[in-house]
C-alpha positions in Angstrom: 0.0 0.0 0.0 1.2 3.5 -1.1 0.6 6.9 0.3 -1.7 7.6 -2.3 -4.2 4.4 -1.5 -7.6 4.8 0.2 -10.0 2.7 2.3 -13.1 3.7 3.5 -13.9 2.9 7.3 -17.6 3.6 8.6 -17.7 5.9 11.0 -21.1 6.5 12.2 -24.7 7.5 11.0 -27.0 9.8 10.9 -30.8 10.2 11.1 -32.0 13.7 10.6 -35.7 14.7 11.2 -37.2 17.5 9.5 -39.9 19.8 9.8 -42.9 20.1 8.3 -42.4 24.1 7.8 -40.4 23.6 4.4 -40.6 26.6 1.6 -39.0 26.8 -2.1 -38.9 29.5 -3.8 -38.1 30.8 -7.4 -37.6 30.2 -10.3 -33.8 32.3 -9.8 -32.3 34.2 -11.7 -30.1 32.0 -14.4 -32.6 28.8 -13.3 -33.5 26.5 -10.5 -35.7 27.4 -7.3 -33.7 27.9 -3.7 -35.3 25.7 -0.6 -35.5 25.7 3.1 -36.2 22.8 5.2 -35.6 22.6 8.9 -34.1 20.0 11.3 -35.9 19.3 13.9 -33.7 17.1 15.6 -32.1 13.5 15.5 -29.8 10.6 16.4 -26.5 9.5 15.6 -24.4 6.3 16.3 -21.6 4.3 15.0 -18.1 3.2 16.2 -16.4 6.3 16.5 -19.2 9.0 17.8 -22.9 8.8 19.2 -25.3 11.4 20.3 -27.9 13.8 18.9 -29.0 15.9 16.3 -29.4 19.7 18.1 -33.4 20.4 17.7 -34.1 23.7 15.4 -30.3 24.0 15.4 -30.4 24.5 11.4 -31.7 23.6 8.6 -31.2 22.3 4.8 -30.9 24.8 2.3 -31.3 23.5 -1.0 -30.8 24.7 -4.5 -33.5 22.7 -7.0 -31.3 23.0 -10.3 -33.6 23.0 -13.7 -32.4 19.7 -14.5 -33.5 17.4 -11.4 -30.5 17.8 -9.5 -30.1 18.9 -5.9 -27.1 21.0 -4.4 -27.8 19.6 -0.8 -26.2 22.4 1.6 -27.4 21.5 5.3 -26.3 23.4 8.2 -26.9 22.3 11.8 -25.2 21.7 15.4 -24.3 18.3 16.6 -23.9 17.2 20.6 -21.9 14.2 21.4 -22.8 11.8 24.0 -20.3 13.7 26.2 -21.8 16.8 25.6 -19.2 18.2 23.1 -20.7 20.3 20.7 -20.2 19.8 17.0 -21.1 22.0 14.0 -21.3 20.0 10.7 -22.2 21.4 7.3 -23.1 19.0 4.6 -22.7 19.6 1.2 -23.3 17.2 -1.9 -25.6 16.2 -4.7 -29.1 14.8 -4.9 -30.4 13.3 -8.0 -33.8 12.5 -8.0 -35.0 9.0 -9.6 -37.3 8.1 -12.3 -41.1 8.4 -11.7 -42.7 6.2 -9.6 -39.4 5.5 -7.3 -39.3 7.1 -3.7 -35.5 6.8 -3.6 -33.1 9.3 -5.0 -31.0 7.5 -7.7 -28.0 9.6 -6.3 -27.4 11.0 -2.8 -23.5 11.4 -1.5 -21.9 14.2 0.4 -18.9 15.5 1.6 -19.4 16.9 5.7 -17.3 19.3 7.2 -17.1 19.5 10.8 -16.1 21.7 13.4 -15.3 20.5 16.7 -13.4 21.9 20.1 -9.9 20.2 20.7 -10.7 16.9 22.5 -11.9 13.3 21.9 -13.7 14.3 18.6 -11.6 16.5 16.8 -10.3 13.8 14.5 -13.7 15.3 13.2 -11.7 18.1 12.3 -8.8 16.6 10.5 -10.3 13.6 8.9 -11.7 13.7 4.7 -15.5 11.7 5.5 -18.0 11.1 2.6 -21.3 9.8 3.0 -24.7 8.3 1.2 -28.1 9.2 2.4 -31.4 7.8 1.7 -34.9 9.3 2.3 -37.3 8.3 3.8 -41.2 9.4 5.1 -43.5 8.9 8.1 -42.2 10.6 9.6 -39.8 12.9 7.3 -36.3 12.4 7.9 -33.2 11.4 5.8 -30.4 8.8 6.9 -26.5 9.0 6.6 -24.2 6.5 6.6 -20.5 8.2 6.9 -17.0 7.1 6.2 -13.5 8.2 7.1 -11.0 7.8 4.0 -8.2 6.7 5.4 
């Protein structure tokens, strides 16, 4: 193994629950509609941190590009099991699916974090992509996170 090679280790998930205040505007100027949807709180858990999703501690805003695809920008506080507070911003792409199928035929992000010096800010220092998946009843999305290492 080189320098260069890369492994993906999970890390942890996370479920986020939204709102039911959403609102999209538009159409923008040059194309597309801008949208706001809250978080309303969550959970997360995995091998390497657990806790919660802050309630009303941000919120998703979305751009709705012309052709179908979503520029996911989601901003919102994180707290650690051991109280630390984390603030992650997740940015990536969304690609909605052919008619008739409730999952997104793309959803990956890149999360950046930032974390107080302590136990979690490898959070800080470490590249971490992820996939999500929607889901309803009630409205939330799930991530599934790795570390390249």
């Amino acid at each position: 193994m080189t320098a260069a090679d890369c492994t993906l280790e999970h890390v942890f998930d996370i479920e986020v629950l939204f709102g039911a205040d959403r609102h999209i505007f538009g159409p923008l100027p040059g194309g597309g509609s801008q949208g706001y949807t809250p978080a309303i709180g969550g959970t997360i858990s995995g091998p390497r941190l657990s806790g919660r999703v802050v309630p009303h501690s941000g919120a998703d805003y979305a751009l709705v590009r012309d052709d179908g695809t979503i520029e996911l920008s989601a901003h919102y506080m994180l707290e650690a099991d051991d109280g630390t507070s984390i603030y992650i911003q997740n940015r990536g792409y969304l690609v909605r699916a052919a008619a008739g199928n409730t999952q997104p035929s793309y959803f990956r992000l890149t999360p950046y974090f930032r974390v107080p010096e302590g136990p979690h800010d490898w959070l800080s220092r470490t590249v971490i992509v992820g996939g999500g998946e929607r889901r309803t009843d009630p409205d939330r999305s799930l991530f599934r996170y790795y570390a390249l290492v």
